[in-house]
C-alpha positions as CSV (number, residue, x, y, z in Angstrom):
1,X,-70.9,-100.1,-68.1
2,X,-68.1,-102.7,-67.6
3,X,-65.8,-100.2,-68.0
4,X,-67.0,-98.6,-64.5
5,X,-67.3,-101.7,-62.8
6,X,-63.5,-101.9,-63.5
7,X,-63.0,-98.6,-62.2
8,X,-64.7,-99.2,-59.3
9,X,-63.3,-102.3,-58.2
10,X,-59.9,-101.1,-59.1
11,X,-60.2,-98.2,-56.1
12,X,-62.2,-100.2,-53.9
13,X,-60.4,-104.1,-54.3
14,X,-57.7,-105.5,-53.4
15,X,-56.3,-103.2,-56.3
16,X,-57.0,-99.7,-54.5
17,X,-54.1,-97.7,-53.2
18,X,-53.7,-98.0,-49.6
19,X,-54.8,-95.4,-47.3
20,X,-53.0,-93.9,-44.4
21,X,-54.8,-92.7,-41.0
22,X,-53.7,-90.0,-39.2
23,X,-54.9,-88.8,-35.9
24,X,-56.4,-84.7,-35.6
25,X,-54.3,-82.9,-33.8
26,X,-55.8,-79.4,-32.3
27,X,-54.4,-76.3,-33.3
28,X,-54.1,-74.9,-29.8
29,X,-51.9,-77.9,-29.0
30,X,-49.8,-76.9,-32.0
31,X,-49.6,-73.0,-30.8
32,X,-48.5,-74.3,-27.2
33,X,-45.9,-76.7,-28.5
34,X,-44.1,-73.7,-30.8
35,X,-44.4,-71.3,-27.5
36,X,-42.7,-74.3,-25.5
37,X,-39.9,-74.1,-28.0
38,X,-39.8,-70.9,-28.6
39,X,-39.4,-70.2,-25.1
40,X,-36.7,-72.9,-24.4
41,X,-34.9,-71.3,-27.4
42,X,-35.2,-67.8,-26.1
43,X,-34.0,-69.2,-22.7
44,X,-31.2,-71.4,-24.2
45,X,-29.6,-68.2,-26.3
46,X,-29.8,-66.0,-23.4
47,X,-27.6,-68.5,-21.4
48,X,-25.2,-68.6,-24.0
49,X,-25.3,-65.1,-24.2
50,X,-24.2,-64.6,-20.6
51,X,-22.4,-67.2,-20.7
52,X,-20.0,-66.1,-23.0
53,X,-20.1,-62.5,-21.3
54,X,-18.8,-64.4,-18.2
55,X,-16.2,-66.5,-20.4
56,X,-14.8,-63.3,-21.9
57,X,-14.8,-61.5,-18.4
58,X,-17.6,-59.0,-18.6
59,X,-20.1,-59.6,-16.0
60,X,-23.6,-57.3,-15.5
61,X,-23.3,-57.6,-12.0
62,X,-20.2,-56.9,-11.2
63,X,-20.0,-54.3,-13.5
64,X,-22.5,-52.8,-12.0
65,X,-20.8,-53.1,-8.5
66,X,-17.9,-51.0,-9.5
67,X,-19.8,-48.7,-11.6
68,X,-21.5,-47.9,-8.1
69,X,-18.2,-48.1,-6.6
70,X,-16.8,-45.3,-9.2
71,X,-19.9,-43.5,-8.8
72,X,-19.3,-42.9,-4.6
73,X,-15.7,-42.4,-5.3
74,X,-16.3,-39.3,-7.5
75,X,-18.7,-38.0,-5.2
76,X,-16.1,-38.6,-2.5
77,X,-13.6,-36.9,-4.8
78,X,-15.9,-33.6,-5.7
79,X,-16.2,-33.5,-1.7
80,X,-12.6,-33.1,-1.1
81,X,-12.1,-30.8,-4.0
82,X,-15.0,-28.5,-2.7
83,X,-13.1,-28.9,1.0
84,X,-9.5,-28.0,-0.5
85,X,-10.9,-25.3,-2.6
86,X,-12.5,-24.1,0.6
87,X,-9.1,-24.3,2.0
88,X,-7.3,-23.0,-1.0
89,X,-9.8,-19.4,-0.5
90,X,-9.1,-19.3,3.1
91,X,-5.4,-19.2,2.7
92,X,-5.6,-16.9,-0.2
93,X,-7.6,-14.4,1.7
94,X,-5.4,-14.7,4.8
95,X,-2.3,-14.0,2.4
96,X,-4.3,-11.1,1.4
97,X,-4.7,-9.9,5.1
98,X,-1.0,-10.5,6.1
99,X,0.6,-8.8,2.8
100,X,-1.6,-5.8,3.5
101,X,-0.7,-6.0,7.0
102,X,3.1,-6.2,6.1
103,X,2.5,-3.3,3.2
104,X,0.8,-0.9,6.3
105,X,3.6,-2.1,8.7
106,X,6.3,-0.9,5.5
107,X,4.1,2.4,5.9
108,X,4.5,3.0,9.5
109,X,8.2,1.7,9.5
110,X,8.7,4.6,6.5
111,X,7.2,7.4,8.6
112,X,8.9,6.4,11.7
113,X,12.2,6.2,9.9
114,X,11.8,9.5,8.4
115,X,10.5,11.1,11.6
116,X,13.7,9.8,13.4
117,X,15.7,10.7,10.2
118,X,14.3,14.4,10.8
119,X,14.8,14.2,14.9
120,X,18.2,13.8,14.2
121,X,18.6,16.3,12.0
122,X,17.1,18.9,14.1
123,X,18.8,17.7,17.3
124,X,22.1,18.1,15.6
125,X,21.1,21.2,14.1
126,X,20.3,22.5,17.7
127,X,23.4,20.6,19.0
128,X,25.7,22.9,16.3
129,X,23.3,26.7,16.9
130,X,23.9,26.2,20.9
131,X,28.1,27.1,20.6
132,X,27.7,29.9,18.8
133,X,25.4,31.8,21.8
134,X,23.1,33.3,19.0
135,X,21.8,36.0,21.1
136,X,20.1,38.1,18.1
137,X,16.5,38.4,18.2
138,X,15.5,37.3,14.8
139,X,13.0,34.7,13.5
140,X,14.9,32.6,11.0
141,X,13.5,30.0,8.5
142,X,15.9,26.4,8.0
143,X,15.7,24.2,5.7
144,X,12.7,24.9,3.8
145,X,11.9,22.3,0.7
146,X,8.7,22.0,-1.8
147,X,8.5,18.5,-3.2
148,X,6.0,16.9,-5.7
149,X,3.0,14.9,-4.7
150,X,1.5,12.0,-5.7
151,X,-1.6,13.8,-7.7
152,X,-0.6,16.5,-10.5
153,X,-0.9,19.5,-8.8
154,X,0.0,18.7,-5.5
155,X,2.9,19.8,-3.4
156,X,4.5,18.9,-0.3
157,X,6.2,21.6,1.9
158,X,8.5,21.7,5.3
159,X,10.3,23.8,6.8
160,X,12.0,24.8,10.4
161,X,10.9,28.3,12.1
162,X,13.7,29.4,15.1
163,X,13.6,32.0,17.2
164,X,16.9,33.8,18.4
165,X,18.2,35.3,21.6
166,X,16.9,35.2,25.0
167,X,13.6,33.1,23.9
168,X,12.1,34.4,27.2
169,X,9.0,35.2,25.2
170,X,6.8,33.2,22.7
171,X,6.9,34.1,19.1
172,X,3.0,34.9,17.8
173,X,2.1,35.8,14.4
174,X,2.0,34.3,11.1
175,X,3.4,32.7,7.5
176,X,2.7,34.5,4.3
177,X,2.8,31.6,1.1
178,X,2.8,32.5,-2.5
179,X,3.9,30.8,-5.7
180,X,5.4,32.3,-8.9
181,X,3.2,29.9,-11.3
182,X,3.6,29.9,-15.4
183,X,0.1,28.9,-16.4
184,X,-0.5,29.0,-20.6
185,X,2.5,31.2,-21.5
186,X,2.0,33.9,-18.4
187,X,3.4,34.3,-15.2
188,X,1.8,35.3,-12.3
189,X,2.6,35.6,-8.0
190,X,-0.7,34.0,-6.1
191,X,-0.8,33.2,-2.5
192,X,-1.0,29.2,-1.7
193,X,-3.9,27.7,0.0
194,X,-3.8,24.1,1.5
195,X,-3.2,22.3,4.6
196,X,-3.9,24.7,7.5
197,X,-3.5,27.6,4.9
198,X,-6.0,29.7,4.4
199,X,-7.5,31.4,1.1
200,X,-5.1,34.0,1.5
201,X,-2.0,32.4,1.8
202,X,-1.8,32.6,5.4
203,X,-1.0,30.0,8.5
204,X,-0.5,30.8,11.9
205,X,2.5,30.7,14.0
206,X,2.7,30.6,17.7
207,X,5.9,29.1,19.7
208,X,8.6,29.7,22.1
209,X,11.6,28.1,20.8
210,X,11.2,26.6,17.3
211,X,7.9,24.7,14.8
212,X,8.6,22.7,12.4
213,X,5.9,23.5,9.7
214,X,4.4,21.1,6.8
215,X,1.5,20.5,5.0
216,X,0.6,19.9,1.5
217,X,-0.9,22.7,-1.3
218,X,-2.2,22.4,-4.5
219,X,-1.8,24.0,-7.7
220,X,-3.9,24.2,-11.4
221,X,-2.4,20.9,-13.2
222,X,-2.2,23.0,-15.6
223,X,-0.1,25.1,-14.7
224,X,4.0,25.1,-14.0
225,X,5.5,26.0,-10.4
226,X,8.4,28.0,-10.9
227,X,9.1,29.0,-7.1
228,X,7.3,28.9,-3.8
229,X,8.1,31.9,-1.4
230,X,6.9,32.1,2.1
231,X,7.4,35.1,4.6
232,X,6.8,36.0,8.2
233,X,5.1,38.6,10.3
234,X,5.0,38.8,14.3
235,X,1.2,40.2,15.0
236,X,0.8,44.0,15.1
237,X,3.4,44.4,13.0
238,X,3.6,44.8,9.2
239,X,7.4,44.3,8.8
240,X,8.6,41.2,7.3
241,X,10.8,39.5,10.4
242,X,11.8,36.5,7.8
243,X,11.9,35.1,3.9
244,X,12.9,32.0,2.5
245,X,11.9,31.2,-1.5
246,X,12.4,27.8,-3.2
247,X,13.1,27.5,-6.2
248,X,11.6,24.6,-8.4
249,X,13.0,22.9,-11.5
């Protein structure tokens, strides 16, 4: 019994170990101060964050400035490239238009070159026939030529037809065409048919002084064209007034 009064007075005396008040605090005050400071934390490191973007010379803003800036100069950029390849077609098509232009001018420069290349031949071929006062009655054939075309096959003829003596008269009747043609190791005489030919080999003639006569015929592609002959008959008559052949290589 003594033994817990001594216990007791030891805890309650003068001998008792001293006691410290503290005052409550509530926990929403304690959630409110660690929002306070973690906001002023999250505010402080974003400063320094932009801060030292700013300090090492990368801005958000103006970055974002000249990445519009970039962004209307491309567009800018595509425009003009649309406009010069606009441009670029234009001129390509017009390049087009004049080289064909200047390829059908070469054309009609060609034929009128070889048309005047032929007047001239036949006006000194008349200039040399008028000192020799021809006055024979014959139909004659000049300068008669067969020349390849352009397709196999194909042939292109010309010749000169005169008439002699008094010419007081026009010439009527007709040309007779055949070809001597090799075709698969046999060879056969066939009458042409082409330009103003018909199936039989025949073209009309009708003139007073001279016709120049061309055309074009065809021919198997098969086959081989040896010679071309062509001869001519006045109407009403069965005799042969002129023959000319060509031979072919």
């Amino acid at each position: 019994m003594a033994g817990l009064i001594k216990r007791i007075r030891r805890r309650f005396g003068i001998s008792a170990p001293r006691m410290t008040v503290r005052t409550h605090l509530a926990w929403y005050w304690r959630w409110l101060g660690l929002i306070l400071i973690s906001g002023l934390s999250l505010a402080l490191a974003a400063w320094m964050y932009d801060a030292g973007r700013r300090f090492a010379g990368f801005d958000s803003s103006e970055t974002q400035e000249e990445l519009v800036q970039l962004r209307a100069t491309v567009k800018k950029m595509e425009e003009d490239t649309s406009q010069l390849r606009g441009l670029a077609d234009a001129a390509d098509a017009r390049v087009k238009i004049e080289q064909s232009a200047q390829a059908q001018l070469a054309t009609q420069v060609k034929q009128l070159e070889d048309e005047n290349t032929r007047l001239k031949e036949d006006l000194a071929f008349f200039e040399g026939l008028i000192p020799n006062g021809r006055r024979d009655e014959r139909v004659s054939i000049y300068r008669f030529t067969v020349q390849a075309g352009a397709m196999p096959g194909e042939y292109r003829y010309r010749l000169l037809v005169l008439q002699g003596g008094r010419r007081d008269r026009e010439f009527s009747g007709s040309m007779q065409f055949s070809a001597d043609l090799q075709d698969k190791g046999r060879n056969a005489m066939i009458p042409l048919t082409g330009d103003g030919i018909s199936e039989s080999g025949v073209r009309a003639l009708n003139f007073k002084f001279f016709q120049r006569v061309e055309g074009v015929f065809r021919t198997a592609p098969s086959s081989r064209l040896r010679a071309v002959q062509v001869r001519i008959f006045e109407n009403g008559s069965n005799e042969t007034r002129a023959t000319e052949s060509v031979n072919l290589p």
